[in-house]
Each structure stands twice: as C-alpha cells, then as structure tokens.
N, C-alpha and C positions, 0 to 999 in steps of 0.2 A: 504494500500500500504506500507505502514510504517512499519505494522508489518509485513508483507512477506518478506519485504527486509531485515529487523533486523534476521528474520527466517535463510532467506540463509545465509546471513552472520555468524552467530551462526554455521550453519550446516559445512561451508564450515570453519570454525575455528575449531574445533572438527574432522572435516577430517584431516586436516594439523596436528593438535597435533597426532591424533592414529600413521599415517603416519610415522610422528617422533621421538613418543615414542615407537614403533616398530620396528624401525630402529634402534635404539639406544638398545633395546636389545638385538635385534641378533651381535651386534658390540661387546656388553656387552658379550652374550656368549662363542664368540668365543676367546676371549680374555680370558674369562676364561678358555676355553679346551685349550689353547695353555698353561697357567701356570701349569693347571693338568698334562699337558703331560710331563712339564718341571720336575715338582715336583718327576713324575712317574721315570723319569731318573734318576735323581741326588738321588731317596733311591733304587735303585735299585743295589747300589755297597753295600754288607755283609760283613762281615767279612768270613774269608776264599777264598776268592776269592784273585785272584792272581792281581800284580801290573798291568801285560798286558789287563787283565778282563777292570781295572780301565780305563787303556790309551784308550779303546774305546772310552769312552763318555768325560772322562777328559781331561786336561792338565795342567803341572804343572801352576802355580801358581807365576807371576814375586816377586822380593823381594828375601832378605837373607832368606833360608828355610836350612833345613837340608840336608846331601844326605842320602839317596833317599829324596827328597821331602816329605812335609806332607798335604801343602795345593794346593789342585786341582780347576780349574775353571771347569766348563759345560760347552763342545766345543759349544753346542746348545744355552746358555746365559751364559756370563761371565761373571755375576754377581750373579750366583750362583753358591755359594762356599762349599766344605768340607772339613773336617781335617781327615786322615787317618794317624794310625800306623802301621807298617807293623813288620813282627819278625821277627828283626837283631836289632844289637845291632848301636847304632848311634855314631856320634864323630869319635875321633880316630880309636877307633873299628871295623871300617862298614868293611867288604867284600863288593865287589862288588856281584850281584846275578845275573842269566839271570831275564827277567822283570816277565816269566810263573813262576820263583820257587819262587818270591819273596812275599809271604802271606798275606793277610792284616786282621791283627788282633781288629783293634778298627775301627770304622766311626762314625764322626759326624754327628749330622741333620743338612741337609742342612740349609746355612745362606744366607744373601745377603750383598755383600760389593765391590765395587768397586774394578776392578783387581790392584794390583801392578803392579808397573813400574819397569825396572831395568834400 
C-alpha cells in the first residue's frame, strides 16, 4: 500500500514538474521571438537610407543631442537605442533638410540604455 501510494505521489510530482517546465518554455520562447523581432527592427535602418526611413521605427532620443538628432529610441522598446550620422554638416553649419533628403551615413549596433529625460 505504501509503495502504490509513494508510486502516485512520484507520478503525480513528475506531472506537475513536465507541466511546469513546459510552461515555462513556451513563456521562454516567446519572449525570445519578441527580442528577435525587436532586434530585427532596430538593424534594419543602413546607411543610405533617409532620416524619414529612420522616423518609422524610431524616435528621437530625450537629452542634449545635436540637430538633427543622432541618438534614436525603438518606438517598439525604448530601451533600444542607436546612434546614426546623417550627411550634413553639424553645429553652426546644419541647413535645415526635408526629413526624405536627409541621408544616413553611419549606424550603430543596437545598444540598451534607459531613454533620456528632458
């Protein structure tokens, strides 16, 4: 009797754990396709591609930046970030440009950092 009962009990412990470690990776999965997809956005902006290209998935970036801006959050997570250069000259210098003529010449790999405040 003893051992049948220890039996179920075993069995019915070993159910709970599958249960819950099954659980815990489909949570685990998708947790991950959502970072991949995150990931997939944010190196999706080239170089040559124009600032308006950027403002899809971007936005600037609170904090003292340059004008045009250089650092973008991911409207999708705001905690990842890139640095972009675009070709004009910066400071004094800038023209203003519509956002389609304004080029972007350098990107960084995305990073993760808490947005700036202004």
């Amino acid at each position: 009797m003893k051992r049948s009962s220890l039996f179920i009990i075993g069995l019915l412990l070993l159910a709970t754990y599958s249960i819950t470690t099954h659980g815990q990776s489909e949570q685990e999965e998708i947790h991950r396709q959502w970072l991949y997809e995150r990931y997939a956005e944010a190196t999706s902006i080239k170089p040559g591609m124009s600032r308006a290209d950027l403002l899809r998935a971007f936005e600037e970036d609170g904090g003292l930046q340059r004008i045009p801006a250089t650092r973008y959050l991911l409207k999708s997570c705001n905690m990842i970030k890139i640095e972009v250069e675009f070709d004009t000259e910066y400071g004094q210098a800038y023209k203003e440009k519509p956002d389609a003529d304004l080029k972007i010449t350098k990107v960084s790999q995305p990073y993760l950092e808490y947005p700036h405040a202004d």
